[in-house]
C-alpha positions in Angstrom: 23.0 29.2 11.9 23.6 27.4 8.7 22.4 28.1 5.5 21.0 25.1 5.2 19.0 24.1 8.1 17.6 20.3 7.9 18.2 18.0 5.8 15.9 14.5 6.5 16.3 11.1 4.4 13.2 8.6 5.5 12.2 5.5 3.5 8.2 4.1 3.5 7.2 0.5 3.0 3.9 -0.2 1.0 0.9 -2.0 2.7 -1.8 -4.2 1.2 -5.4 -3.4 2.5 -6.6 -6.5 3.5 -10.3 -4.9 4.4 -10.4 -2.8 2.0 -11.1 1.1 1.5 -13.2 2.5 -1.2 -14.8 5.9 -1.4 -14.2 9.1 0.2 -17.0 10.6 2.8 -15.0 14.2 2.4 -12.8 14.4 -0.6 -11.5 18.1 0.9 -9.5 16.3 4.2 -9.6 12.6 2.2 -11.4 10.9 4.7 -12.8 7.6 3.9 -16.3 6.0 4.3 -15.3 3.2 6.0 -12.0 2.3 7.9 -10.1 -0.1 6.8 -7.2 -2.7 7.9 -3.8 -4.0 6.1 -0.5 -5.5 6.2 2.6 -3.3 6.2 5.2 -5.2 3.6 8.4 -5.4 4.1 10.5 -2.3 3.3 13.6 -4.7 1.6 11.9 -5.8 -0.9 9.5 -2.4 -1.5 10.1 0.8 -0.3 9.7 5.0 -1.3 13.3 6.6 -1.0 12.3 10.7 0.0 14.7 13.4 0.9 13.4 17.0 2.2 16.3 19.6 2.7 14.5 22.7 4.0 17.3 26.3 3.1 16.5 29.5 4.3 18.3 30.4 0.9 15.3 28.5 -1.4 12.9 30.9 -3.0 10.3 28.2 -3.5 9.3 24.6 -2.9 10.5 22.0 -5.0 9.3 18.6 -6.0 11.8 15.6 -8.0 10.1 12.1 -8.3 12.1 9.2 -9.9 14.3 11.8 -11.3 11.9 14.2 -12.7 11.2 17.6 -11.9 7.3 18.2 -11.0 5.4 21.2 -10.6 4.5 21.1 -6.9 2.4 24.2 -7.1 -0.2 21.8 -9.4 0.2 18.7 -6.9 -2.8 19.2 -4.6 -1.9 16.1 -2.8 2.2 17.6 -1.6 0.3 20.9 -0.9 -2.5 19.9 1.3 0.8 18.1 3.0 2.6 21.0 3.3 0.1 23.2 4.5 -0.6 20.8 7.6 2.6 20.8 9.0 3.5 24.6 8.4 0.0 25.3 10.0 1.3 25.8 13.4 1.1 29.7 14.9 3.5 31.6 13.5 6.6 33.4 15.6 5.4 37.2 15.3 9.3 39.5 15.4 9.3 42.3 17.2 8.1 45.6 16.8 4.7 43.8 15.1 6.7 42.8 12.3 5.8 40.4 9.4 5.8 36.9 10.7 8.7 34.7 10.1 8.8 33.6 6.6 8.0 29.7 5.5 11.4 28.4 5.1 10.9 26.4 1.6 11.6 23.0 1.1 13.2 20.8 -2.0 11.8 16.9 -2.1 13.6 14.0 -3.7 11.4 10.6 -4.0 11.8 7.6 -6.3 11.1 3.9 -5.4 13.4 1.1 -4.7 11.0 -1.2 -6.9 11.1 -1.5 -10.7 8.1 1.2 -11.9 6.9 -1.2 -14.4 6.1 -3.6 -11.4 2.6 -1.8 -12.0 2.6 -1.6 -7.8 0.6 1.7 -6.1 3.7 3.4 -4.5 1.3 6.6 -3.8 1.0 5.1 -0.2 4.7 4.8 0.3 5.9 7.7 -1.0 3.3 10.0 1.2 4.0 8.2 4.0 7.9 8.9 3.4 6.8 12.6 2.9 5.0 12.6 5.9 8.0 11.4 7.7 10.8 13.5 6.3 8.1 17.2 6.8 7.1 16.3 10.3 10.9 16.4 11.6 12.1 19.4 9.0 9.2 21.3 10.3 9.0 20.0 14.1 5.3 18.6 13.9 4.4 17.2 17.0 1.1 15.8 16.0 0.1 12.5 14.3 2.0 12.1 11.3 -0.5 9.5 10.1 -2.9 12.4 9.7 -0.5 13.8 7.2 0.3 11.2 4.8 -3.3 10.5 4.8 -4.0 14.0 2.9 -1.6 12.7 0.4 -2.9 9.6 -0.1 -5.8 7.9 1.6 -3.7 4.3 2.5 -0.7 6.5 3.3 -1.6 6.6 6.6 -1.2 3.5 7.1 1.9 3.1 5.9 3.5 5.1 9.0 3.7 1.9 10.7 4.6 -1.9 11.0 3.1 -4.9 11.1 -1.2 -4.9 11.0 -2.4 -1.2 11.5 -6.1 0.1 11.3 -6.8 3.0 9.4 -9.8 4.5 11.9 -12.3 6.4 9.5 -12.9 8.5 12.8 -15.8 11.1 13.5 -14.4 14.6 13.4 -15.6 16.6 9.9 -12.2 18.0 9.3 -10.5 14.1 9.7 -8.1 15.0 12.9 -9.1 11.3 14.2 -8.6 9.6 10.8 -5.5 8.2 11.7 -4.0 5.1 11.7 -3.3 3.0 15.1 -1.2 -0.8 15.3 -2.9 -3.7 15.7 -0.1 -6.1 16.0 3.5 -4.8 14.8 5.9 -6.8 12.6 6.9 -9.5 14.6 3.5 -10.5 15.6 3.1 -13.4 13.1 6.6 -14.6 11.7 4.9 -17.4 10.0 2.5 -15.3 7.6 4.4 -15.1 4.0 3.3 -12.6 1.3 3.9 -13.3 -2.6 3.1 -10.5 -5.0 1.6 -11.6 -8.8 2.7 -8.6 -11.0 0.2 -9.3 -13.5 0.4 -6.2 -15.3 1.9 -2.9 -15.1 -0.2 -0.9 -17.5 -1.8 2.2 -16.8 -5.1 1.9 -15.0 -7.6 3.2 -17.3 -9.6 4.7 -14.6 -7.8 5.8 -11.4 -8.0 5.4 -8.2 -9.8 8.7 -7.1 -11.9 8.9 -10.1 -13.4 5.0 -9.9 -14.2 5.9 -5.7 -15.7 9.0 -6.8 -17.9 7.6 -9.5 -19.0 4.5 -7.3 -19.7 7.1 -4.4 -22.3 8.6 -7.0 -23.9 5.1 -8.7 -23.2 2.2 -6.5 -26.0 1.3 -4.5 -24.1 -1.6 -2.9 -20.8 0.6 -1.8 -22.9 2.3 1.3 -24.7 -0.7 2.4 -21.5 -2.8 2.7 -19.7 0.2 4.3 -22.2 0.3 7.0 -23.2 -3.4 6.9 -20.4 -5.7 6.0 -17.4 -3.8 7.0 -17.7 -3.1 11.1 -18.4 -7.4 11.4 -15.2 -8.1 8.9 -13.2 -4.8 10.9 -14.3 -7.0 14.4 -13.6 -10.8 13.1 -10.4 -10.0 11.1 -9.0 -8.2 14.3 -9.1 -11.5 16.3 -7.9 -13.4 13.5 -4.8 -11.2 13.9 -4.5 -11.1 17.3 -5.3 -15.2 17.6 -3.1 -15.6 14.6 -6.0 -17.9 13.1 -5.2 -18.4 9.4 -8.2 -19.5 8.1 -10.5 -17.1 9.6 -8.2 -14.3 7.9 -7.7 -16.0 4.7 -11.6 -16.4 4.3 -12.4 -12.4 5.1 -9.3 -11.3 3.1 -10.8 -13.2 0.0 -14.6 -12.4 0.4 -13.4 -8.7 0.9 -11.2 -8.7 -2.1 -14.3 -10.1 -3.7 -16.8 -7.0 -2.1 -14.5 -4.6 -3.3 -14.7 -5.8 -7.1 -18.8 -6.7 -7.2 -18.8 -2.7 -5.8 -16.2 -1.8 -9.0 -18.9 -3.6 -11.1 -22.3 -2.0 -9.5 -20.7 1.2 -10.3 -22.2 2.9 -13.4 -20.3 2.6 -15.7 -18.6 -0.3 -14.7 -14.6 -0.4 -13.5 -13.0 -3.4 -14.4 -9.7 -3.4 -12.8 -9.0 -7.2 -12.8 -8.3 -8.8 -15.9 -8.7 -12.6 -17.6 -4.8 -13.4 -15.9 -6.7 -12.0 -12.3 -9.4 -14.5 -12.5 -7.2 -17.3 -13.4 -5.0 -16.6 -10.4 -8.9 -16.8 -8.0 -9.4 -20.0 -9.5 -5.9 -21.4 -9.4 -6.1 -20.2 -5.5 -9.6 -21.4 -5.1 -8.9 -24.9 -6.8 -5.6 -24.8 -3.9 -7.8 -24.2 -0.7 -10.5 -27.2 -1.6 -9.2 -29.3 0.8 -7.7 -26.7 3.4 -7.6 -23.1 3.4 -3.7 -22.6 2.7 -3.9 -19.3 0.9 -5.7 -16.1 0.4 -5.7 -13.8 -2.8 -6.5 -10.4 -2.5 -6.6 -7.5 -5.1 -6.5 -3.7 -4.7 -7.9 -1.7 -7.8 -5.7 -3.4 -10.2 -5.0 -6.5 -11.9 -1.8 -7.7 -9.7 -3.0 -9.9 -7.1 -1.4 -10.6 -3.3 -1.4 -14.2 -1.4 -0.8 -14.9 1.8 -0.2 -18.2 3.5 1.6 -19.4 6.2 5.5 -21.1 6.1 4.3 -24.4 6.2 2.8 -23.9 2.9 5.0 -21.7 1.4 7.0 -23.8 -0.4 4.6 -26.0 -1.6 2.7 -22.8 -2.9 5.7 -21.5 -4.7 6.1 -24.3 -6.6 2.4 -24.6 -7.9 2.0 -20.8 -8.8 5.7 -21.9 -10.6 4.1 -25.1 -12.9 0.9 -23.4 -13.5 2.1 -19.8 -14.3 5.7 -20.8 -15.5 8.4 -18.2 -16.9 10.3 -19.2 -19.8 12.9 -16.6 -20.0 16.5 -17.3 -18.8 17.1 -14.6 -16.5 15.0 -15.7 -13.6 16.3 -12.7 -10.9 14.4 -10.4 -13.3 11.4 -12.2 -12.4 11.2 -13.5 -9.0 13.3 -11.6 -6.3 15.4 -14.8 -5.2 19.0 -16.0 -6.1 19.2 -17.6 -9.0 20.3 -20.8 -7.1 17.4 -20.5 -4.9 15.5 -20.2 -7.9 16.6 -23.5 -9.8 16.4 -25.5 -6.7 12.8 -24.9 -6.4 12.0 -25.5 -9.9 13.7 -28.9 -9.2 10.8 -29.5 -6.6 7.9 -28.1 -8.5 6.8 -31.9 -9.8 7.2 -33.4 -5.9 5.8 -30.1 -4.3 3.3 -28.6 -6.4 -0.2 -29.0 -6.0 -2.3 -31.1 -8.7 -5.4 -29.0 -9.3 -8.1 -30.7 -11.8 -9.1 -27.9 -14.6 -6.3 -25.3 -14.0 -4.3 -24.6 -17.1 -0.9 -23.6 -17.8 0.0 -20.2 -18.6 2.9 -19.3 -19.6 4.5 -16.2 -19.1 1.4 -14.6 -17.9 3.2 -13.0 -14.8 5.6 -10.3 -15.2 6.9 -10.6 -11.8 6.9 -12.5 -8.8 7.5 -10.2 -5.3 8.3 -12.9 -1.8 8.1 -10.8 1.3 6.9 -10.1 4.4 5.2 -8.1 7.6 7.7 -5.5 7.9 8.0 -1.8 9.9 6.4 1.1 9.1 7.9 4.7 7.2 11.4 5.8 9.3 14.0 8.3 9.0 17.5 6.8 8.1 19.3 9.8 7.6 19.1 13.1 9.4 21.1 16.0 10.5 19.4 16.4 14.0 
């Protein structure tokens, strides 16, 4: 045997949630109230990088993210992950010896995205964690259910296309996993652009804004047991039926739900900002006539559209005249040649949309993301 006896390389995609969770029902196993649906985006444009090379010689875990050594010992989140897949009965020696040791494990991860993209990556890089610990440590069972203690939306990062994060009924979470819908190649005509409107620092997290409108929302559990099972049924078929405007329509009014919850909580979480809003009314002004596009927004103020490829074009250009960049180097904004680039802007008066009462703002975005349904988290480098 070698000293060193795995080494595993996976990468992870992020998704967008486009029925949304909020609020844990057991923060222990991170199981959520409510299940939830999204869109897996395409790992070439997005993507968590992990390594895990588990050595017989290492005297203790390690943890490097974006080329920074963490304390994994203080990272709940990698140790609840650990735990899981070194749970398995231990091999007892002979002669009622001590059980085998844990062979320890060091983990690499950084993103192939700019950091100040102010993008989650928490579900991408769990998801590659997930990936890399379930073949270093030979866990048979659903790897979903492991990325999902890392990070709620993790789980559904373990695969393509449209997958279903199923809030399930066991205590301990062992069915809260995530299944596929549809997988990547389902709907080839569905485009996703990404508005980085800010990359600040949210001022209150994630966990901490679930956990306070868990305590003080009065609206939160009525539209978990209400609202969400009709929009979980509908937006299925829309899927399945590939009918735009049906899944436009529940994307938006769920984006919407999700931030009248942020403001019943007490006190309030505002996540979107003044650039946000202008982005639902530039989108709202765009679907008068015909639903082309849907805006959604996570707990943040960076927004996601969808539309379809017959629009695409024509919705590039009018996010392009009404929120224009003004700096020179336009691959640092939009991920597109530069070529590509200056021929659209040569179509933005002929394509763009005229919307009454929308105003120009410039330089509001810091980035613009064009992508895709893509696969789910997969190893790319192993020594199996």
């Amino acid at each position: 045997m070698t000293t060193t006896e795995k080494s595993i390389k996976s990468i992870a995609p992020i998704n967008i949630a486009v029925v949304k969770y909020w609020g844990k029902e057991n923060e222990e196993f991170n199981t959520p109230l409510n299940s939830s649906i999204s869109v897996t985006l395409h790992v070439k444009d997005m993507c968590a990088e992990t390594e895990v090379v588990a050595d017989s010689k290492f005297k203790e875990d390690k943890l490097f993210l974006n080329g920074r050594e963490e304390d994994i010992q203080k990272n709940k989140r990698v140790q609840r992950c650990l735990n899981m897949v070194r749970s398995k009965p231990t091999l007892k020696r002979k002669h009622n010896e001590d059980a085998t040791p844990i062979v320890r494990c060091h983990i690499t991860s950084a993103n192939n995205f700019p950091t100040a993209a102010g993008l989650a990556s928490s579900a991408a890089g769990y998801a590659c964690l997930a990936k890399c610990l379930g073949h270093v440590y030979n866990y048979e069972k659903d790897l979903s259910v492991v990325a999902r203690l890392g990070s709620g939306s993790a789980c559904r990062s373990m695969l393509g296309g449209f997958v279903k994060w199923e809030k399930g009924k066991c205590p301990e979470g062992s069915d809260s996993c995530a299944v596929q819908i549809a997988n990547e190649h389902h709907w080839p005509e569905l485009k996703v652009i990404i508005l980085v409107v800010s990359s600040n620092q949210k001022s209150v997290g994630s966990t901490e804004g679930m956990r306070r409108s868990v305590t003080t929302s009065q609206l939160l559990k009525y539209r978990a047991e209400h609202c969400v099972p009709g929009h979980i049924d509908k937006i299925e078929k829309a899927i399945h039926s590939k009918d735009f405007p049906m899944f436009a329509e529940l994307t938006m009014k769920e984006s919407n739900q999700l931030h009248a919850i942020c403001q019943d909580t007490y006190p309030p979480l505002r996540y979107m900002n003044t650039t946000s809003h202008d982005i639902v009314n530039l989108i709202t002004k765009y679907n008068a006539a015909k639903l082309k596009a849907a805006y959604t927004f996570d707990a943040g103020a960076n927004a996601v559209l969808f539309t379809l490829d017959e629009f695409y074009e024509e919705l590039l250009s009018t996010l392009l005249k009404y929120f224009p960049f003004t700096n020179t180097e336009i691959e640092s904004w939009i991920n597109m040649p530069s070529s590509q680039v200056k021929e659209l802007k040569t179509k933005v008066s002929i394509y763009a949309a005229e919307l009454p009462d929308v105003c120009i703002h410039e330089d509001a975005l810091q980035r613009i993301i064009c992508t895709m349904p893509g696969p789910g988290a997969s190893v790319v480098v192993s020594d199996e």
